[in-house]
C-alpha positions as CSV (number, residue, x, y, z in Angstrom):
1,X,132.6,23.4,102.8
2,X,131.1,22.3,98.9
3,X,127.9,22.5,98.1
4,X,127.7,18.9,98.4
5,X,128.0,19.0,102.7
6,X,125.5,21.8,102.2
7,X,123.1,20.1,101.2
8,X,123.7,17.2,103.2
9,X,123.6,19.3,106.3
10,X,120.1,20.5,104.7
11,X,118.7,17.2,104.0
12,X,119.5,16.2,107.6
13,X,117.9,18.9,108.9
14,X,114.8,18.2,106.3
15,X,114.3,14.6,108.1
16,X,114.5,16.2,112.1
17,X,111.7,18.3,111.6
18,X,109.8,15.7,109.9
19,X,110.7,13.5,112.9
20,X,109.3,16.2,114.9
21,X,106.2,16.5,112.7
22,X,106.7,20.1,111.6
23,X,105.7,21.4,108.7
24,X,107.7,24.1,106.9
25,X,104.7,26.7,107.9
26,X,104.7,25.3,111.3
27,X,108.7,26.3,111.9
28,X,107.9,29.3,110.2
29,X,105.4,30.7,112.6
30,X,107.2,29.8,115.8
31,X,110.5,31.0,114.7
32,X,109.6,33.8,112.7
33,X,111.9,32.8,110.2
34,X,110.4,32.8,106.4
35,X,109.6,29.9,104.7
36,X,111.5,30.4,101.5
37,X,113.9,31.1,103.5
38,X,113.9,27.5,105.6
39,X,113.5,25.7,102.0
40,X,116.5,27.1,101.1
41,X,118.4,25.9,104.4
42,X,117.2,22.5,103.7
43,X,117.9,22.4,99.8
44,X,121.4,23.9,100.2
45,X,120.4,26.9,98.0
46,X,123.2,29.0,99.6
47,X,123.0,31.9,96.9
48,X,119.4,32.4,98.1
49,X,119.9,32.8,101.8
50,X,120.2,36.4,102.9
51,X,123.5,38.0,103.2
52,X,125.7,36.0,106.0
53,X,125.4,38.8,108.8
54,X,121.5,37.6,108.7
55,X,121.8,34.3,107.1
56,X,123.6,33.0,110.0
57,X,121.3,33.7,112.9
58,X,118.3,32.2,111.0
59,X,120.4,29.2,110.8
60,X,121.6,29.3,114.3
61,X,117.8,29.9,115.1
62,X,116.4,26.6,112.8
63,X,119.3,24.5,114.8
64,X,118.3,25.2,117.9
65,X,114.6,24.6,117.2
66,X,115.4,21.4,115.7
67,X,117.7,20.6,118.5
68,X,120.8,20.3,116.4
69,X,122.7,23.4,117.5
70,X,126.1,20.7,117.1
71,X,125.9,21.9,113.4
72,X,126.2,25.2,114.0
73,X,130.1,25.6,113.3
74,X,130.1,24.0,109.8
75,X,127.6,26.4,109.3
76,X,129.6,29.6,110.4
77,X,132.2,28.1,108.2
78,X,130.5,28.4,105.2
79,X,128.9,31.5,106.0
80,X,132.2,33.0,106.8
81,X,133.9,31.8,103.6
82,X,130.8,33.3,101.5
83,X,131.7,36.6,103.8
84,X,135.2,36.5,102.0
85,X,133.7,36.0,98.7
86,X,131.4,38.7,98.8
87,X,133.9,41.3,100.1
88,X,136.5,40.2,97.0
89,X,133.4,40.8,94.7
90,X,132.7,43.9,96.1
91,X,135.6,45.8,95.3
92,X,135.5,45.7,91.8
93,X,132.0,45.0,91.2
94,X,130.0,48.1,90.5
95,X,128.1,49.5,93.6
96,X,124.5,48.4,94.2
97,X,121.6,50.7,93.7
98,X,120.1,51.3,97.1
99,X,116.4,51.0,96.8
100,X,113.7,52.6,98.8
101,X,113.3,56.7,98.9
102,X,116.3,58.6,97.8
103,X,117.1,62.0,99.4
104,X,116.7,64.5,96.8
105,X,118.7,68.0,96.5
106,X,116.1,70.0,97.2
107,X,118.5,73.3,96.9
108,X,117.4,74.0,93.3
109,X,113.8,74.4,95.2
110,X,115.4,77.1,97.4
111,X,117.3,79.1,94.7
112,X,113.9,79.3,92.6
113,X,111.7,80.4,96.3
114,X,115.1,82.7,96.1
115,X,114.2,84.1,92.9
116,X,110.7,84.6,93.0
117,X,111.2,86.4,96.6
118,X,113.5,88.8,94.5
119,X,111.2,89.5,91.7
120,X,108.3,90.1,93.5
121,X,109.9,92.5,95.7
122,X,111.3,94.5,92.8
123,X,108.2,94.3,91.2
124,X,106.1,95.6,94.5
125,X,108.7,98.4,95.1
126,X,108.1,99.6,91.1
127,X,104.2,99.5,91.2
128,X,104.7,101.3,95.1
129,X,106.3,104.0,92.8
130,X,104.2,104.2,90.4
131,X,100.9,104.4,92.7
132,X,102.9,107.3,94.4
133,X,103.2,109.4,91.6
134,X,99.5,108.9,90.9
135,X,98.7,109.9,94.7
136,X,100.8,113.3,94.7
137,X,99.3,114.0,91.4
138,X,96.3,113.3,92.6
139,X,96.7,115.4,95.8
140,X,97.9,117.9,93.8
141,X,94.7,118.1,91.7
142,X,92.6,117.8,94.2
143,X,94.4,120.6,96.3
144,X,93.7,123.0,93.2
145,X,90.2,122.1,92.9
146,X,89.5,122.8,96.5
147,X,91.1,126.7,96.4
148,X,89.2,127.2,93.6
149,X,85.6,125.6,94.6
150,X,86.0,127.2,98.2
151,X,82.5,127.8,99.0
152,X,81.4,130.3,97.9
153,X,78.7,133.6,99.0
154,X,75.0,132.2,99.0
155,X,72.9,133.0,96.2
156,X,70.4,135.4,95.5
157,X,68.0,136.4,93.0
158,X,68.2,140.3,91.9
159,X,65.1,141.8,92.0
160,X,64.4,143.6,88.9
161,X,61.1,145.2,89.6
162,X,63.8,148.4,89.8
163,X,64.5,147.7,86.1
164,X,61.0,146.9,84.6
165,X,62.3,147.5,81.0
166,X,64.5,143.9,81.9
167,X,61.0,142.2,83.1
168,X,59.1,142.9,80.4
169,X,61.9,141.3,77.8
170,X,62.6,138.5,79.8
171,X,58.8,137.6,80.7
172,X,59.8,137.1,84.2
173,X,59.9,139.2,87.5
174,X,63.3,137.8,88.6
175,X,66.2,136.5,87.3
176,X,68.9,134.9,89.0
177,X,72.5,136.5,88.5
178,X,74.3,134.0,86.9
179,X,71.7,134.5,84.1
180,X,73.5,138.1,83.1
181,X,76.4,136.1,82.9
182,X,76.4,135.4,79.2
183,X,76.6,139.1,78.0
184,X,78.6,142.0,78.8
185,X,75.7,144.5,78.9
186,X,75.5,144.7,82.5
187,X,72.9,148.1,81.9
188,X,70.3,145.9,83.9
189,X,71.6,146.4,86.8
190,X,71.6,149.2,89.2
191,X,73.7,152.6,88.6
192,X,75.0,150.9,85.6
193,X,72.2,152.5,82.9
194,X,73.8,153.2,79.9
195,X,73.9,157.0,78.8
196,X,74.9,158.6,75.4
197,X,78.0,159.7,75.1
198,X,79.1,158.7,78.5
199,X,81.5,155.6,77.6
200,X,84.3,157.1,79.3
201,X,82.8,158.0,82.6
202,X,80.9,154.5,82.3
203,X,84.6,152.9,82.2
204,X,85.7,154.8,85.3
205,X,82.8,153.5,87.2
206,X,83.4,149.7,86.7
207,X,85.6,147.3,87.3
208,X,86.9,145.1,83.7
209,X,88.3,142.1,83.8
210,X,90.3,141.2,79.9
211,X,91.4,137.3,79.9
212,X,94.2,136.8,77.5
213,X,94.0,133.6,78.3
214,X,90.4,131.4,79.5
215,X,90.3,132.0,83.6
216,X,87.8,130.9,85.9
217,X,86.6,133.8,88.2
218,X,83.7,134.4,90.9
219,X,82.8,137.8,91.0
220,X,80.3,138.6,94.2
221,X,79.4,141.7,95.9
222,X,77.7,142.3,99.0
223,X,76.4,138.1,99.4
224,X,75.3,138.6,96.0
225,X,77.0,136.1,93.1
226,X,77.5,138.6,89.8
227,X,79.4,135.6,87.6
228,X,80.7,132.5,88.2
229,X,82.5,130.9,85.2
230,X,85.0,131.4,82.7
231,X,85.8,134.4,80.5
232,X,87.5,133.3,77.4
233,X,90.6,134.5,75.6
234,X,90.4,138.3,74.6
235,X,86.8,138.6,76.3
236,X,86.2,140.9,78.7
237,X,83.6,140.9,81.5
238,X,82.3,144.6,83.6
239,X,80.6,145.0,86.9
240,X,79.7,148.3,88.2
241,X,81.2,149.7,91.4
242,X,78.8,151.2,93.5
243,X,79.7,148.8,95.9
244,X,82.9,146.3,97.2
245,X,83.4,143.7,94.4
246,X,84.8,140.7,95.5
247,X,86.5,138.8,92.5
248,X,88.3,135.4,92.9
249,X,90.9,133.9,90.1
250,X,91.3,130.5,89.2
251,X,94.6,131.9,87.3
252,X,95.5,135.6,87.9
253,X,98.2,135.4,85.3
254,X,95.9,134.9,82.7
255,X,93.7,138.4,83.2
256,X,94.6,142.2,83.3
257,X,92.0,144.4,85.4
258,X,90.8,148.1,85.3
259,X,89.5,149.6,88.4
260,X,87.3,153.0,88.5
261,X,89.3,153.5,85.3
262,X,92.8,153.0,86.7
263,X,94.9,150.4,85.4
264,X,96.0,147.3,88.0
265,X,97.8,144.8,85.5
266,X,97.5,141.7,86.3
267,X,96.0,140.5,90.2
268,X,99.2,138.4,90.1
269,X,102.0,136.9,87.9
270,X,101.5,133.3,89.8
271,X,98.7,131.1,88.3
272,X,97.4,129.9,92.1
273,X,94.2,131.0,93.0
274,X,93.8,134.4,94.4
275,X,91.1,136.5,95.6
276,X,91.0,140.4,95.7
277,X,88.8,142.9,97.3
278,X,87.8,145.9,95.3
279,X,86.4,148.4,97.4
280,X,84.4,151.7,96.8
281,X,86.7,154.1,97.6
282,X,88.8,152.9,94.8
283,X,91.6,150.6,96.9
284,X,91.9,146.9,97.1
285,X,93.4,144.0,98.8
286,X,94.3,140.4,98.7
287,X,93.2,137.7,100.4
């Protein structure tokens, strides 16, 4: 079929729906059928009809309306030559873009949620580590502090109305025992006067405690606290021993002690705390 019975056929069709009095809109709304799409049957415009598969039932669709369905096979004619044409243009055209969404590779997406699963995890399980260390060594820590704060013997204030020589030079009636603390004249306190030319037997009647290196040490004796603190590098601190001396180390290795003039060495070669119980009758223990 040429373009020139096309367009016959269209113009034929063009004067039945006038005859019927039908407007292009009107055959538009009851068949549903575009009007660009009827203008185009009537004109001839083949290249502007939809592809044949669709272009032939809207044809088939405007016949019947018009009551000139007799057409219909010079119709299917053409549409089936175009058909042809479109398939021998097909296979060496190059292929049409498909428009509308396109389905994307989202695997890249995957491989990156991938990644950043990886790196986080490595990066958790380094800083879990990391905050472990810092927990033992903070456990650690705290475990020394506690054996060396234990609590300790409750305070109490000496009474040195038996030493009224000490009252008058400190302007005071009492004075706690931590306040002797920062000398090594311990002659204040009870059986411990100094007497002339008695050094030696003063020695044997006293506990010493030399640091050659600082220590911490509490030093109480029957609830009362004698020291509390550290004795420095080469110092060395006495207490008298009419009575059980209790003395606890922060770091025995770092002291040497002298008992009712006997020699003990050191309370112990490991540096953990340690507390030892001097007695009167000149033995001792460990706690």
């Amino acid at each position: 079929m040429n373009e020139q019975t096309v367009r016959e056929l269209g113009a034929y069709l063009r004067w039945k729906r006038k005859e019927m009095g039908k407007s292009l809109e009107d055959v538009a709304r009851d068949t549903h059928i575009r009007v660009e799409v009827l203008r185009a049957i009537e004109t001839g415009a083949v290249p502007a009809l939809p592809a044949p598969v669709y272009a032939k039932g809207m044809v088939k669709i405007y016949l019947e309306y018009l009551g000139a369905g007799e057409l219909l096979p010079q119709y299917e004619e053409l549409f089936s030559a175009r058909g042809q044409e479109a398939s021998s243009e097909a296979s060496f055209a190059k292929p049409a873009v498909t428009r509308g969404f396109r389905r994307r590779d989202n695997r890249w997406i995957v491989t990156l949620l991938a990644l950043a699963v990886v790196v986080a995890g490595y990066l958790l399980w380094q800083q879990k580590g990391i905050l472990r260390d810092a927990i033992d060594r903070k456990a650690q820590q705290t475990t020394v502090e506690a054996q060396v704060q234990k609590p300790e013997l409750p305070k109490a204030s000496l009474d040195l109305s038996l030493s009224p020589g000490l009252a008058n030079e400190a302007g005071t009636g009492a004075v706690s025992s931590d306040a002797n603390s920062e000398s090594d004249d311990l002659s204040w306190l009870p059986g411990h006067e100094t007497k002339p030319g008695s050094s030696a037997s003063a020695a044997e009647g006293r506990l010493e405690i030399t640091a050659s290196e600082s220590c911490w040490i509490l030093v109480t004796s029957e609830g009362e606290t004698l020291f509390r603190g550290t004795v420095k590098k080469g110092e060395t601190r006495a207490f008298p021993a009419g009575r059980d001396i209790r003395v606890r180390y922060g770091k025995p290795s770092a002291v040497t002690v002298r008992w009712l003039g006997k020699d003990l060495g050191r309370p112990s070669s490991q540096p953990k705390v340690v507390t030892v119980h001097y007695k009167a009758d000149g033995s001792f223990s460990f706690r």
